[in-house]
N, C-alpha and C positions, 0 to 999 in steps of 0.2 A: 167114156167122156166124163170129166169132172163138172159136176156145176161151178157157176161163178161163186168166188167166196165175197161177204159183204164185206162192207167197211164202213172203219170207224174215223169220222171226220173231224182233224182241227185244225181251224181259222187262226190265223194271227195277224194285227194286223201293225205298222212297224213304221213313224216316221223317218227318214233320214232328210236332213237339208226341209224341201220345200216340199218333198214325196212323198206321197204315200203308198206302201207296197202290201197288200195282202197277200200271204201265202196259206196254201191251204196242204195239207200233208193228209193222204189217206193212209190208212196202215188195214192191213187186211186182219179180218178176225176170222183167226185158225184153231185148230184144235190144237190142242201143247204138242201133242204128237210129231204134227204136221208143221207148225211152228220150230219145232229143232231137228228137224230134218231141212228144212229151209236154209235155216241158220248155220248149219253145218254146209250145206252144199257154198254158201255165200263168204264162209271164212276156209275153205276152200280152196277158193278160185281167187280169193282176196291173198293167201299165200302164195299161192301161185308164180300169181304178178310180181307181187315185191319179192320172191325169190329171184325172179329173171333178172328185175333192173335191181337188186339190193348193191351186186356188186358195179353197177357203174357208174360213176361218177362225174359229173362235168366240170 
């Protein structure tokens, strides 16, 4: 079982018009290791995809 990894938290926050939207983005803090094996698994699956639909067109 892995423990949970922590995170690193940023707030933004964004008028548009009359709105106000805060968004907050966590990003997990990994070991570099662990980090580009991620990131590998993530551009990946991100190929993948756009191999399938690259060729079709509407």
């Amino acid at each position: 079982m892995q423990a949970q990894p922590k995170y690193q938290s940023e707030v933004t926050t964004v008028v548009m018009g009359e709105r106000t939207i805060t968004i907050k983005n966590l990003t997990p803090i990994l070991p570099p290791t662990e980090r580009e094996k991620r990131k590998r698994e993530v551009e990946q699956k991100l190929f993948d995809v756009f191999s399938k639909y690259a060729g079709q067109r509407v």
